[in-house]
C-alpha positions as CSV (number, residue, x, y, z in Angstrom):
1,X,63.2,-70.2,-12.3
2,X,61.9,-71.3,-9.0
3,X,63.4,-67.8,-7.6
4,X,60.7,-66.6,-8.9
5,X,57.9,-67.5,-7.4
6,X,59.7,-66.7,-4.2
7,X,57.5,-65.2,-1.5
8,X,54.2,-65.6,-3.4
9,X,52.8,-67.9,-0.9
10,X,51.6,-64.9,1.2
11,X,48.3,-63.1,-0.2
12,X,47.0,-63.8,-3.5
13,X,47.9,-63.7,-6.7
14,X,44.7,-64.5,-8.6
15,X,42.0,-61.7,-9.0
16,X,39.4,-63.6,-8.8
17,X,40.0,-64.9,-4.8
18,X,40.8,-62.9,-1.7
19,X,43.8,-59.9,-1.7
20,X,45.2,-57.9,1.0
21,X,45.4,-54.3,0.7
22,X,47.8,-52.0,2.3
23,X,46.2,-51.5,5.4
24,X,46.5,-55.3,5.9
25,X,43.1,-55.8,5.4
26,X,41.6,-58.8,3.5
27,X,39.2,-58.1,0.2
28,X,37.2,-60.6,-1.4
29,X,35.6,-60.9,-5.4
30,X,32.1,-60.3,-5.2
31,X,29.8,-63.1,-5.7
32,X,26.3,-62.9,-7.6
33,X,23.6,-64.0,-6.3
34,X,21.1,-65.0,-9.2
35,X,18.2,-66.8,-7.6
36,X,16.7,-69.6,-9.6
37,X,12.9,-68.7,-9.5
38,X,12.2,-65.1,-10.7
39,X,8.0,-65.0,-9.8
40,X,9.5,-63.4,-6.6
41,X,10.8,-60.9,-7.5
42,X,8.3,-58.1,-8.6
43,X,8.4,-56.5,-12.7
44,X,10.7,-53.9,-12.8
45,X,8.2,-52.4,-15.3
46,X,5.4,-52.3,-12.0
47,X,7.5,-50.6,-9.6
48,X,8.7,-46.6,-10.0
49,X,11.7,-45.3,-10.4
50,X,13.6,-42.8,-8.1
51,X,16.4,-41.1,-10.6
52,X,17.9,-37.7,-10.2
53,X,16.1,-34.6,-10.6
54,X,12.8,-36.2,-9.9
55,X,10.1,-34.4,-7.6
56,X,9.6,-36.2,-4.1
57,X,7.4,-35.2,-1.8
58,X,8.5,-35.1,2.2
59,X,7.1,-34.4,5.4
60,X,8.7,-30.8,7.2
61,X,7.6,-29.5,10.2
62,X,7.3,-25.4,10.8
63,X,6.6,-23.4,13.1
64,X,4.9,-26.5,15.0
65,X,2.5,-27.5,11.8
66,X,3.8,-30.6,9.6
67,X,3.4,-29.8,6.5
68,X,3.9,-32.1,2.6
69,X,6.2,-30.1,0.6
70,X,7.5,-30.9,-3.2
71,X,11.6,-31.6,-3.4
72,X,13.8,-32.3,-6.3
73,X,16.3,-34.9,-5.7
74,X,19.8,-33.4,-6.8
75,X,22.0,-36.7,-5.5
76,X,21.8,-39.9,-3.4
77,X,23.7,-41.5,-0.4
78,X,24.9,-45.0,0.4
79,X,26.8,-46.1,3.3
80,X,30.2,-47.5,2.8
81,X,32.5,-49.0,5.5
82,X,30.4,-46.8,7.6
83,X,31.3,-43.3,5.5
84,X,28.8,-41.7,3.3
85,X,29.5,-41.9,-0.7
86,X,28.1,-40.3,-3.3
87,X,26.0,-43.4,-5.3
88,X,27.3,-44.2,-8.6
89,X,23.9,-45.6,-9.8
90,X,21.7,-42.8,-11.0
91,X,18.3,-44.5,-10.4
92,X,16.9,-46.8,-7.6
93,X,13.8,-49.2,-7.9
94,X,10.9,-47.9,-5.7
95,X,8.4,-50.2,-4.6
96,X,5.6,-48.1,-2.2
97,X,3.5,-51.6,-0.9
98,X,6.9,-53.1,0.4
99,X,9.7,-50.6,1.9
100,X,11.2,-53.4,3.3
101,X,12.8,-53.6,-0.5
102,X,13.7,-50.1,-0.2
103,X,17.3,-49.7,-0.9
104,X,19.5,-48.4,2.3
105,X,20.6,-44.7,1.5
106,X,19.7,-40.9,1.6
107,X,18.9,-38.4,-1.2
108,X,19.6,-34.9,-1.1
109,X,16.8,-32.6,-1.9
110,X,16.0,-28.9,-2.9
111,X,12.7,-27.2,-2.2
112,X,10.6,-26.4,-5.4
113,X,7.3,-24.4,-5.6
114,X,4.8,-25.6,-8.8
115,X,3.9,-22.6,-11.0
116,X,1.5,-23.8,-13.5
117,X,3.0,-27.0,-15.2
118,X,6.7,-26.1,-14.2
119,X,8.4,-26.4,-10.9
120,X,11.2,-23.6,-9.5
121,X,13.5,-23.9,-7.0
122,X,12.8,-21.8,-3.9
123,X,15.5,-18.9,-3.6
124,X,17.4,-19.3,0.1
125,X,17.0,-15.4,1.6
126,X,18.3,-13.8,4.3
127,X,15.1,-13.3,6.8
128,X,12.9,-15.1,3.9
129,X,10.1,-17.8,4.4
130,X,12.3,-20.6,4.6
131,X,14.9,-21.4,6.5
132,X,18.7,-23.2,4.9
133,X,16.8,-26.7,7.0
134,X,13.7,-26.8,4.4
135,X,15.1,-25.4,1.7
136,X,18.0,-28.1,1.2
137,X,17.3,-31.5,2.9
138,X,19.2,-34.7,3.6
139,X,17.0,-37.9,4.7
140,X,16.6,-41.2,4.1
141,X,14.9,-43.3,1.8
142,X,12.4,-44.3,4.4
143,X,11.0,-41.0,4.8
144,X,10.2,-40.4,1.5
């Protein structure tokens, strides 16, 4: 019986505490971090909502003008052991008095054109008005 426990001493065998992984690299359980008084923390009812498919507005420059142009977000970024990963949360809290709160990522947008109450997606031409640059973007939360 004691056989068994043979070379267990190395590592862990509890999920809860740290692991090794292959690549001999240590892993630990995340910890949550509930704080105690919640008057700090702002409503999530108050602050908007940045989800897929919603229309963002961004600063482009052309032909040596800046310009505000409508975008529809199609997916979002976050840095991972310094590689880019598509996010598995669809929605991120957006609070426009405070962007130190901002969440640390980048969205991937297409350029749309408002006609009437709908919004279409610019077509990408050969020669057209817009360029592959403004008509898919990639930036950062920050510039939004």
């Amino acid at each position: 019986m004691s056989m068994l426990t043979l070379g267990c001493d190395k590592g862990s065998i509890d999920i809860g505490s740290k692991f090794k992984s292959r690549s001999e690299r240590w892993f630990g359980s995340k910890k949550s971090l509930e704080k105690d008084n919640k008057d700090d923390q702002p409503r999530s009812d108050d602050l908007t909502r940045l989800r897929r498919n919603s229309i963002i507005v961004l600063r482009v420059r052309k032909g040596g003008q800046e310009m505000l142009l409508e975008y529809r977000a199609l997916a979002f970024f976050i840095k991972y052991y310094n590689k880019w990963f598509v996010s598995i949360p669809n929605e991120f809290l957006w609070n426009e008095n405070d962007k130190s709160k901002i969440a640390k990522g980048r969205v991937l947008a297409r350029l749309v054109k408002k006609h009437g109450e709908t919004y279409e997606e610019v077509q990408l031409e050969t020669g057209g008005e817009w360029a592959p640059n403004h008509v898919f973007v990639s930036v950062p939360f920050d510039e939004i």
